[in-house]
C-alpha positions in Angstrom: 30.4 77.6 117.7 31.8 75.9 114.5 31.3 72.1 114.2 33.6 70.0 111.4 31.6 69.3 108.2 31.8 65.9 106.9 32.7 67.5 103.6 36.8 67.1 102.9 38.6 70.3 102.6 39.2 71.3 99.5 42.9 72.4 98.7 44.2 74.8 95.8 46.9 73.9 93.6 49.3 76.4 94.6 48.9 76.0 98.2 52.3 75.5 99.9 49.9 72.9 101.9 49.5 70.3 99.7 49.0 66.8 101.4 51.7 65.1 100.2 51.5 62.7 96.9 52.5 58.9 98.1 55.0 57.1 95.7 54.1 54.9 93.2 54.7 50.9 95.1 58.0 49.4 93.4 57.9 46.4 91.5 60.1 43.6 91.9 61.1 40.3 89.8 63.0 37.1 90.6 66.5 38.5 89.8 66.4 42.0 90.6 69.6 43.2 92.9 68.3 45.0 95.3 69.5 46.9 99.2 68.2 47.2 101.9 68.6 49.3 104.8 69.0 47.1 107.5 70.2 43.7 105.6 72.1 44.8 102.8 73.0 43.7 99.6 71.0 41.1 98.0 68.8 39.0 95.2 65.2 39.0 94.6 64.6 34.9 94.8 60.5 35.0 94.9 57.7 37.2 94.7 54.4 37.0 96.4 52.3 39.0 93.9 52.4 42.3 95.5 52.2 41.2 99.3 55.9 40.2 99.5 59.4 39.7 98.1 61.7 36.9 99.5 65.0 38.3 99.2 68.9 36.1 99.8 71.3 38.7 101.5 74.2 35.7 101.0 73.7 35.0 104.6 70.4 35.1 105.6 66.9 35.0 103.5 64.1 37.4 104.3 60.5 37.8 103.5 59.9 41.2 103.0 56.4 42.5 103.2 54.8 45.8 101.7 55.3 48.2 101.6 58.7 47.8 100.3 59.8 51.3 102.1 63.3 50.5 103.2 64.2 48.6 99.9 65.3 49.7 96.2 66.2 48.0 93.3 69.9 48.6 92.2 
């Protein structure tokens, strides 16, 4: 019987298996117009280094954490 090695897989580069490559974090500044997919339309009014982003969507405000998956700058 076979037993897992601690030893990570490795993985060739034309494999049509390759684990995924995770997207570059986006960068916000006070300013940006940005959407969102649940609230909208807004304005970038703060960021938290890169924890958070406090955004205004006119009628509410929102602290947004990271990972900023649902949001893009316009």
């Amino acid at each position: 019987m076979m037993t897992e090695s601690a030893v990570p897989r490795r993985r060739l580069p034309n494999s049509p298996f390759k684990v995924p490559a995770v997207p570059a974090q986006e960068r916000f500044s006070v300013g940006d117009r940005v959407t969102h997919d649940v609230y909208g339309l807004g304005r970038v009014i703060g960021v938290t280094g890169d924890t958070s982003v406090d955004v205004d969507f006119g009628s509410r405000q929102e602290r947004i954490p990271s990972p900023f998956s649902r949001m893009y700058r316009l």
